[in-house]
C-alpha positions as a LaTeX table, in Angstrom:
\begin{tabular}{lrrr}
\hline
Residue & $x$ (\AA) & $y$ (\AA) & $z$ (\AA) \\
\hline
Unk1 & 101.26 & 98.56 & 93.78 \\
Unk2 & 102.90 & 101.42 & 94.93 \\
Unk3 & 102.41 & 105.67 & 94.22 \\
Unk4 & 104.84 & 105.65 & 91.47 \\
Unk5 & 102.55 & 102.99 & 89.05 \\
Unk6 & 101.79 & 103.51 & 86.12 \\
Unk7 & 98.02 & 102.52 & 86.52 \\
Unk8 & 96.08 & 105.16 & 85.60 \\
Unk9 & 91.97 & 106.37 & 85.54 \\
Unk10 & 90.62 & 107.63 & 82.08 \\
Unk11 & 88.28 & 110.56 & 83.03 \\
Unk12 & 85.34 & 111.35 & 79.63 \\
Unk13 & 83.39 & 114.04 & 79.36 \\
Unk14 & 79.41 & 113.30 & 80.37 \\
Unk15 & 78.34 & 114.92 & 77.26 \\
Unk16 & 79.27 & 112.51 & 74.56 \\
Unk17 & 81.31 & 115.06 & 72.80 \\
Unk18 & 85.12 & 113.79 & 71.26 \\
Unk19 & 87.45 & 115.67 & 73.38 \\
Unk20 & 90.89 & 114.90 & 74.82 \\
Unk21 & 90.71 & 112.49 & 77.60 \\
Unk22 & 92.96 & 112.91 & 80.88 \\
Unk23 & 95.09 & 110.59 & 82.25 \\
Unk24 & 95.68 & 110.50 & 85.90 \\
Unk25 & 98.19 & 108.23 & 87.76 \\
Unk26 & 96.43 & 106.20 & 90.21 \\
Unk27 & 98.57 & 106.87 & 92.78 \\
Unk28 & 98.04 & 110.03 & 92.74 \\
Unk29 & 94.55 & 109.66 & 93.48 \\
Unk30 & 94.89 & 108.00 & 96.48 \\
Unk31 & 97.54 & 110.66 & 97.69 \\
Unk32 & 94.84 & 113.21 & 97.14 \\
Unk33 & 92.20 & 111.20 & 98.43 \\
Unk34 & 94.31 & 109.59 & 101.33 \\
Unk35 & 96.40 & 112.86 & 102.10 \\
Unk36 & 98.41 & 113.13 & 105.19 \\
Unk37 & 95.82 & 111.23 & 107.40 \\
Unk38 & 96.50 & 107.91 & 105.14 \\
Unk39 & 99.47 & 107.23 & 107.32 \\
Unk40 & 97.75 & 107.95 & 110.31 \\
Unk41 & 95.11 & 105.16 & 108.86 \\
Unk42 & 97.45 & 103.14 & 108.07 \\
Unk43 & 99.03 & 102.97 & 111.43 \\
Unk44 & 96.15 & 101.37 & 113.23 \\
Unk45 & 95.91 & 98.11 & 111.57 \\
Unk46 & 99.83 & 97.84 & 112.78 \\
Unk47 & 98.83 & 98.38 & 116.13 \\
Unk48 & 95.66 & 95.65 & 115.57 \\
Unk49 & 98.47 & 93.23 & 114.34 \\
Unk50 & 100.68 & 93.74 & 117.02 \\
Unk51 & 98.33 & 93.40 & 119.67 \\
Unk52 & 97.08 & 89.85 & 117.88 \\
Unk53 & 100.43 & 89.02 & 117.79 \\
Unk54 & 101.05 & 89.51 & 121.36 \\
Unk55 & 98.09 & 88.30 & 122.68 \\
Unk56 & 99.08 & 84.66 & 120.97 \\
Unk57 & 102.59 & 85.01 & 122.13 \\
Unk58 & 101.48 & 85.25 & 125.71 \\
Unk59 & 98.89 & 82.71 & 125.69 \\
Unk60 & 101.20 & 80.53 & 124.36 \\
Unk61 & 103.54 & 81.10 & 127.13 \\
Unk62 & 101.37 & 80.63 & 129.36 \\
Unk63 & 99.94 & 77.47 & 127.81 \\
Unk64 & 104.27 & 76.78 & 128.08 \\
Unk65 & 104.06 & 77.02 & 131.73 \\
Unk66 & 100.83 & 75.09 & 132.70 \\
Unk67 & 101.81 & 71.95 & 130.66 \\
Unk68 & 104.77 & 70.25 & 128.61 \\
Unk69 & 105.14 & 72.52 & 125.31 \\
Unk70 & 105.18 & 69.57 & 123.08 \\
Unk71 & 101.47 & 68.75 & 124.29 \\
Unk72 & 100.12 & 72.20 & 123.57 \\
Unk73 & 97.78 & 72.10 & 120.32 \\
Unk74 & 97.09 & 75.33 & 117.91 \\
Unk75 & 93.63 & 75.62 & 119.43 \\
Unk76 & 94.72 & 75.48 & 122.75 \\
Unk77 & 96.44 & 78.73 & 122.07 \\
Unk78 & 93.55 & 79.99 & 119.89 \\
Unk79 & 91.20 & 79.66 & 122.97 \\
Unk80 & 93.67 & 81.40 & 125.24 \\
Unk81 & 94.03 & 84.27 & 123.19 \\
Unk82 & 90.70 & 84.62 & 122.07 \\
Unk83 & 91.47 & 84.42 & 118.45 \\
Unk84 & 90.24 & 82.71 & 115.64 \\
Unk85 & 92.30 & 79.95 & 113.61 \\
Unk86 & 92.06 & 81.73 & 110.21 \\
Unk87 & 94.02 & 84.93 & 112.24 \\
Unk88 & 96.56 & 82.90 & 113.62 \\
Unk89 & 97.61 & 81.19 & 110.26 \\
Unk90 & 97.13 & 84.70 & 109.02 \\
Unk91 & 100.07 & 85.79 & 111.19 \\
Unk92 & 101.96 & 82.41 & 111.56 \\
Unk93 & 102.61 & 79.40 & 110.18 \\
Unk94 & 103.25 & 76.73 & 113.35 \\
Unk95 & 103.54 & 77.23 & 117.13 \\
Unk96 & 107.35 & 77.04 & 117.13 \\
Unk97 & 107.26 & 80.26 & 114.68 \\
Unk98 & 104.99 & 81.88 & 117.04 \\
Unk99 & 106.83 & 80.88 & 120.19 \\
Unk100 & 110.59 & 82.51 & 118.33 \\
Unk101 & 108.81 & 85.92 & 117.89 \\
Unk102 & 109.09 & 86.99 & 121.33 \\
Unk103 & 112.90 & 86.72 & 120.58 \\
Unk104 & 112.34 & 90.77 & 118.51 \\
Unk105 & 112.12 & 92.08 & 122.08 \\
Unk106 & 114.80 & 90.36 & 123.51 \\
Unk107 & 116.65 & 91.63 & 120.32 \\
Unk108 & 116.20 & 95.24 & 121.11 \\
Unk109 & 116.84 & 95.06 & 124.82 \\
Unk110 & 120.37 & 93.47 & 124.18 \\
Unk111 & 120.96 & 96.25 & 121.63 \\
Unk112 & 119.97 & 99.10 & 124.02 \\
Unk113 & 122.28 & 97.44 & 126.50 \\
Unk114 & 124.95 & 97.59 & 124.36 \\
Unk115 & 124.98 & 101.11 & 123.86 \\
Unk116 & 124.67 & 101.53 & 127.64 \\
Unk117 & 127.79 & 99.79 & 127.80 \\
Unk118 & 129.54 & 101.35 & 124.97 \\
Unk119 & 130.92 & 104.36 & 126.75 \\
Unk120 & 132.22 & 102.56 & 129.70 \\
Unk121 & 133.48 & 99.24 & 128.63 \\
Unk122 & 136.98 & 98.00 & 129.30 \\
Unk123 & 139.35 & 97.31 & 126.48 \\
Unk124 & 137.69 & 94.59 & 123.90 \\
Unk125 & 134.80 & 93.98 & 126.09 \\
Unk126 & 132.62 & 95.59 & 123.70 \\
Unk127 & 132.49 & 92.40 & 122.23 \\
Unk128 & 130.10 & 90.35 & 125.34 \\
Unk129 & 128.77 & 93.84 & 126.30 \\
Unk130 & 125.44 & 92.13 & 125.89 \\
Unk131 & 125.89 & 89.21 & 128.43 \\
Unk132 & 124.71 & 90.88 & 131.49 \\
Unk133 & 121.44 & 91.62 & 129.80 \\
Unk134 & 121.42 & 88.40 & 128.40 \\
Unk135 & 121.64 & 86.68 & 132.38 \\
Unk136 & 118.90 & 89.27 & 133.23 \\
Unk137 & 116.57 & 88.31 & 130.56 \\
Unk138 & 117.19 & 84.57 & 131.09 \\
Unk139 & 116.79 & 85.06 & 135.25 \\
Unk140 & 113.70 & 87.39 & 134.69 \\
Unk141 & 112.25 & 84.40 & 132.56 \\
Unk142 & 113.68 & 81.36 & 134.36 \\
Unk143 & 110.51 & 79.78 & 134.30 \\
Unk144 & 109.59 & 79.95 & 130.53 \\
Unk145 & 113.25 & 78.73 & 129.87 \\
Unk146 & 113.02 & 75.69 & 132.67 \\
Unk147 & 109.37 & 74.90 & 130.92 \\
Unk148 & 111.04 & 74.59 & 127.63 \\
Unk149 & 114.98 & 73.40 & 127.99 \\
Unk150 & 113.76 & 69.65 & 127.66 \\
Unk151 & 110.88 & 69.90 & 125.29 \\
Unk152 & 111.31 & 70.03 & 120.97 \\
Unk153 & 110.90 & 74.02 & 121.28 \\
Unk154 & 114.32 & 74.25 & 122.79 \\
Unk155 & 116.69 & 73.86 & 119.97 \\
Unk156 & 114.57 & 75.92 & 118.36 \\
Unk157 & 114.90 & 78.61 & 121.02 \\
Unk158 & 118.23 & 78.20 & 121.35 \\
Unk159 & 119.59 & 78.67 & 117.75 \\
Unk160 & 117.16 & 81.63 & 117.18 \\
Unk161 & 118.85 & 83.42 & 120.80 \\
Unk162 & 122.17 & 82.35 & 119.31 \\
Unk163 & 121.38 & 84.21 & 115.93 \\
Unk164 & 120.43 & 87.17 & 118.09 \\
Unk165 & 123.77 & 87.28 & 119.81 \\
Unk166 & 125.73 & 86.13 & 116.76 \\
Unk167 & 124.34 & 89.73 & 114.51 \\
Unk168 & 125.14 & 91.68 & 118.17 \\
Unk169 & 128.98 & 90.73 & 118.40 \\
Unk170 & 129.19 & 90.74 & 114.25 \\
Unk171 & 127.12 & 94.09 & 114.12 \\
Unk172 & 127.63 & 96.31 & 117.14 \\
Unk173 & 131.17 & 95.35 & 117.90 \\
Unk174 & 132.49 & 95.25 & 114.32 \\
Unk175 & 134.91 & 97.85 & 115.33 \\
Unk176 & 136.50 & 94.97 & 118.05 \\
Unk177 & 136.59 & 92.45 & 116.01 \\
Unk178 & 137.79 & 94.54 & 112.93 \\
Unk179 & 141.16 & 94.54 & 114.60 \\
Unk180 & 141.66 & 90.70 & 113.54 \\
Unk181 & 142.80 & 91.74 & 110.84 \\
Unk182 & 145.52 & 93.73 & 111.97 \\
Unk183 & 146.15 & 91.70 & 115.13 \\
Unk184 & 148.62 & 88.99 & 115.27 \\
Unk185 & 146.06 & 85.75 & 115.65 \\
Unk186 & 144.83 & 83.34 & 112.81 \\
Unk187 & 141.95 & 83.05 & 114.47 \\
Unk188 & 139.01 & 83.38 & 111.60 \\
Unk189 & 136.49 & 85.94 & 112.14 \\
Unk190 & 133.29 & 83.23 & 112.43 \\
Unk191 & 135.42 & 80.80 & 114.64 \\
Unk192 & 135.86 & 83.83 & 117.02 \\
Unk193 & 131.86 & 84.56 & 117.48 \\
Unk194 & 131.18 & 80.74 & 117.01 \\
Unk195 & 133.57 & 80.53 & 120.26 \\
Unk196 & 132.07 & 83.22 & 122.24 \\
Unk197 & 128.65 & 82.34 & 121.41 \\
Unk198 & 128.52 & 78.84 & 122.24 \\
Unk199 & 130.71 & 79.90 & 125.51 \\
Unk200 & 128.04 & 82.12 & 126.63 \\
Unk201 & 125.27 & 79.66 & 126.05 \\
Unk202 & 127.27 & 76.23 & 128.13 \\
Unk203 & 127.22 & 79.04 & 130.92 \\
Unk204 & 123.75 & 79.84 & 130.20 \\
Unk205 & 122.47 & 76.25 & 130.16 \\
Unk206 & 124.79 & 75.16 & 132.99 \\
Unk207 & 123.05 & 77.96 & 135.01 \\
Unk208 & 119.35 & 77.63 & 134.47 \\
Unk209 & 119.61 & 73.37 & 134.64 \\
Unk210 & 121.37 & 73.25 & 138.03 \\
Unk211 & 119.11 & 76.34 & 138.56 \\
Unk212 & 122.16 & 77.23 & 140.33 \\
Unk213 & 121.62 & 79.92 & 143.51 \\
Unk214 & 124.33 & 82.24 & 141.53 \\
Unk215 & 122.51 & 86.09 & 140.84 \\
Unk216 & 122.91 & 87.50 & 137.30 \\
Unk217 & 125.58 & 89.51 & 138.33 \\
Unk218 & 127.61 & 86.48 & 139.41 \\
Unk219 & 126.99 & 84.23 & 136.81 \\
Unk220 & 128.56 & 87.18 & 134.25 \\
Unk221 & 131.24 & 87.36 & 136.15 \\
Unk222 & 131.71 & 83.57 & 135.70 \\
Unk223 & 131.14 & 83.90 & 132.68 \\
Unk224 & 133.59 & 87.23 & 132.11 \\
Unk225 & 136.39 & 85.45 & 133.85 \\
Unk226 & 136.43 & 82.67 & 131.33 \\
Unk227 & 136.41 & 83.70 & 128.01 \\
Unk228 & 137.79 & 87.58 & 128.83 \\
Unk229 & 141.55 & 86.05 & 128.58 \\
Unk230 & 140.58 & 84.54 & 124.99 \\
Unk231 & 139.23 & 87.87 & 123.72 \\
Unk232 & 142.14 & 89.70 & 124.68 \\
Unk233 & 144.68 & 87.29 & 123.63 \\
Unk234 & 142.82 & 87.17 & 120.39 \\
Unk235 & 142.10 & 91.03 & 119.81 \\
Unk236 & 145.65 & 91.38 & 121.14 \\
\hline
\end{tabular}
């Protein structure tokens, strides 16, 4: 129920006599009562959620590097984080919805790297500005993704990073891939980011399984090298 309902309080007189009554939208009770402190109020229980929420996200990684992620039980987690069951279910609904939630981060730091890269991108390159994050991300947390690349979690993980990257190219390099339609290629919009998307990640997984001695910087330039004649060939 929001400010605007119609809900409203009936206020009588105290002395039993028949006079008008007064009608007052609810909501506008609790605007007076709540005034400009109710968003302040409001803004701690966030804070108390998010702070749940990452407490169980990092006991569950953890939990992810100590022992094979398949084997790791609900109260496992619940112990780590010091939380009780009711709170997690509260917040989640299984382990593999809890584990994908750390992806909201990765979301933002690809973004912000993207409009680093913005300015002083080549021609078309717009389009995998985010892959030199991406290498970062995946070398700063090598060991999460060699504790999970042969466990059930890792499809999982892998088409919710692939949804990330998918809304990046679609999203924040629109303007590239705009010019399909004017450039001369049939290639379909979705079979474009399919391609680079599922490029990026058989260089990805190539990478961390061999966990091959190549730096971040390297393995984007690998990765640059082999799909930068496609883009430009498509984007013309």
């Amino acid at each position: 129920m929001d400010s605007c309902s119609v809900t409203t309080v009936r206020w009588r007189r105290l002395d039993g006599k028949n006079r008008p009554s007064i009608f007052v939208p609810f909501g506008t009770i609790c605007s007076l009562l709540c005034g400009i402190d109710g968003k302040k109020r409001m803004d701690k229980p966030d804070r108390r959620v998010r702070r749940t929420r990452e407490s169980l996200h990092k006991a569950l990684i953890s939990l992810a590097l100590e022992k094979h992620y398949d084997s790791i039980t609900v109260q496992e987690v619940l112990d780590r984080a010091d939380v009780g069951r009711s709170t997690f279910y509260t917040h989640f609904q299984s382990m593999d919805e809890l584990l994908i939630s750390g992806t909201q981060e990765l979301r933002r730091t690809l973004h912000a790297a993207l409009e680093n890269q913005r300015k002083s991108a080549k021609r078309h390159e717009n389009v995998i500005a985010f892959s030199r994050a991406m290498f970062d991300h995946a070398y700063g947390y090598r060991n999460v993704y060699f504790a999970l690349l042969n466990t059930g979690a890792w499809p999982i993980v892998r088409q919710q990073l692939q949804d990330v990257l998918e809304e990046l190219i679609r999203r924040e390099c629109k303007a590239e891939i705009a010019k399909l339609k004017t450039a001369n290629s049939d290639v379909p919009v979705d079979l474009f980011v399919h391609y680079l998307t599922s490029a990026f990640f058989a260089v990805l997984i190539w990478w961390m399984d061999r966990r091959s001695r190549l730096t971040p910087s390297q393995i984007d330039e690998v990765f640059r090298s082999l799909v930068l004649p496609t883009v430009h060939a498509v984007l013309g």
